[in-house]
C-alpha positions in Angstrom: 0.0 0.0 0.0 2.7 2.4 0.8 4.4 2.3 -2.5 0.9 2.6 -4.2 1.1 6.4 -2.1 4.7 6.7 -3.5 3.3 6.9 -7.0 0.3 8.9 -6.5 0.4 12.7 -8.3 -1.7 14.0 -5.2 0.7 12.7 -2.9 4.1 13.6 -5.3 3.1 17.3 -6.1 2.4 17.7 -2.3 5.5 16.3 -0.7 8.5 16.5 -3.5 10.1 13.0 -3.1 13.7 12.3 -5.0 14.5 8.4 -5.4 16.4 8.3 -1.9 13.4 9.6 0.4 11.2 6.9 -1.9 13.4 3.9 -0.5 13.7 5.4 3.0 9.9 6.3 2.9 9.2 2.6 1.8 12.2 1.0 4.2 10.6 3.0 7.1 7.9 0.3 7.4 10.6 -2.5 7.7 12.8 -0.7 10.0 9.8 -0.3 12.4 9.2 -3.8 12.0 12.5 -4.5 12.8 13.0 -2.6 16.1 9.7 -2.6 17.5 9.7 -6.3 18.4 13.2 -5.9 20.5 11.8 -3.9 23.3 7.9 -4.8 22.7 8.6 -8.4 25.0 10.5 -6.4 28.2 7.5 -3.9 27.9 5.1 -6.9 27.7 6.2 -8.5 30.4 7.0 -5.0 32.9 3.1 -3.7 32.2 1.3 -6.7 31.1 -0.4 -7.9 27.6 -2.7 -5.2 27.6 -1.4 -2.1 28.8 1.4 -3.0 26.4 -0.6 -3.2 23.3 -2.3 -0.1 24.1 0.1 2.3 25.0 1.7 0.5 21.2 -1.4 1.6 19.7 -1.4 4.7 21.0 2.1 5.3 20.0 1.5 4.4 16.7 -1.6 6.7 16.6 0.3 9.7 17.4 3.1 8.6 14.6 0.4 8.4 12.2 -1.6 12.0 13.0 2.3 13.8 12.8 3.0 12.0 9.5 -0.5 12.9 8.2 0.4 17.0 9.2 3.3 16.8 7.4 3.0 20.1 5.2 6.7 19.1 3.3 9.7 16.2 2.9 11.5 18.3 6.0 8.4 17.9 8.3 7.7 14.6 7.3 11.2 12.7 7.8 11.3 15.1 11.3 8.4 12.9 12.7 9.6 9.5 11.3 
């Protein structure tokens, strides 16, 4: 899905993307994937199942509402 947003002319007039903030925009996904899972257990087990996966969520919520604001490539790589 995100590199069907990579390629859209709504999305590439509004946020002027070279072929180096494409990859990282893309990788970002992967490298979340990557370094969420190290600290999620050691949360997991400190606050619980629960707490754990919402304070996650919530996290990600807030990620998601910055990225969304982002007016420019500046603003959106600042959040990321």
């Amino acid at each position: 899905m995100l590199n069907g947003l990579n390629i859209l002319p709504s999305y590439t007039d509004y946020i002027d993307l070279n072929a180096a903030t494409t990859g990282l925009n893309t990788a970002s996904v992967s490298i979340d994937g990557f370094f969420g899972p190290l600290v999620s257990g050691i949360i997991a087990d400190r606050l619980g199942r629960r707490p754990a996966v919402f304070w996650g969520s919530a996290l990600t919520l807030v990620g998601v509402v910055l990225q969304t604001a982002a007016q420019n490539t500046a603003c959106l790589w600042s959040h990321a």
